[in-house]
C-alpha positions in Angstrom: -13.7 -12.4 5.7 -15.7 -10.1 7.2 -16.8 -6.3 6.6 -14.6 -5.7 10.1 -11.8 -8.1 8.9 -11.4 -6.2 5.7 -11.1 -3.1 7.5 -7.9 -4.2 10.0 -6.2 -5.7 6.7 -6.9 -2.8 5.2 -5.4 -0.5 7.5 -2.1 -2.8 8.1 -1.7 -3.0 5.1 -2.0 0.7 4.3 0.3 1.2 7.6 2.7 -0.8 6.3 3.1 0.5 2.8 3.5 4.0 4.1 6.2 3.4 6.5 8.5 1.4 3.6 7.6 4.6 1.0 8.8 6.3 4.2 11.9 4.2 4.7 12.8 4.7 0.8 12.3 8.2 1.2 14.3 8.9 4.1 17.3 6.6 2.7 17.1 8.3 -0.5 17.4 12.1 1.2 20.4 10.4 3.3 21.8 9.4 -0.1 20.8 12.7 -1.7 19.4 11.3 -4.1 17.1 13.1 -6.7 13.6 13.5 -6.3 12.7 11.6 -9.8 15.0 8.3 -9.0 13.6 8.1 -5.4 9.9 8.3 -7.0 11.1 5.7 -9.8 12.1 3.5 -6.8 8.7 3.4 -5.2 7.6 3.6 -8.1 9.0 0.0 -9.6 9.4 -1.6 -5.8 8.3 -5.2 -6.3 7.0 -5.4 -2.4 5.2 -1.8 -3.4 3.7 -3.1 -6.0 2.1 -6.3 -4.1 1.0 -4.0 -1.3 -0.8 -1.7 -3.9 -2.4 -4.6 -5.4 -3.4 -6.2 -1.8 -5.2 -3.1 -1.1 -6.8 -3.2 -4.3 -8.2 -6.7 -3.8 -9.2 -5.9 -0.3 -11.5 -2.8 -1.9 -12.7 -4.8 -4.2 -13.6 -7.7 -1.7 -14.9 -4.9 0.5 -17.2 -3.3 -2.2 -18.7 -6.7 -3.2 -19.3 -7.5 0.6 -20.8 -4.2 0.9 -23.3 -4.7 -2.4 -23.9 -8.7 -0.9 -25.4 -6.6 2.2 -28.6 -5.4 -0.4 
C-alpha cells in the first residue's frame, strides 16, 4: 500500500468511526441516558474497538513507510 493509499484508509476509517461514536451518542441523549454508560458503550463497542485498532495499524504501516523512504 502506498503513502497515498494509507492516507484515504486512514481518513475512512477515521470518518467512519466518528459518525458511529456519533450515532451512539445521539441514541444515547434520545434515551437519556447518563453520560458514564454512553462513554462505557463506546468505550467497550466491539466494531469501536476494531476501528481503533485499524487506525493503529494503518499508523504504524504509515510510519514504517515513511522511515523505508530514508
Amino acid at each position: 500500500m502506498d503513502q497515498q493509499d494509507l492516507k484515504l484508509s486512514k481518513k475512512l476509517i477515521s470518518s467512519y468511526k466518528k459518525r458511529l461514536e456519533k450515532e451512539i451518542l445521539d441514541r444515547s441523549m434520545k434515551l437519556k441516558m447518563p453520560q458514564n454508560k454512553f462513554e462505557e458503550i463506546i468505550n467497550n463497542n466491539n466494531e469501536l474497538i476494531n476501528l481503533k485498532k485499524a487506525l493503529e495499524d494503518l499508523e504504524m504501516e504509515s510510519e514504517s513507510h515513511s522511515m523505508s523512504d530514508f
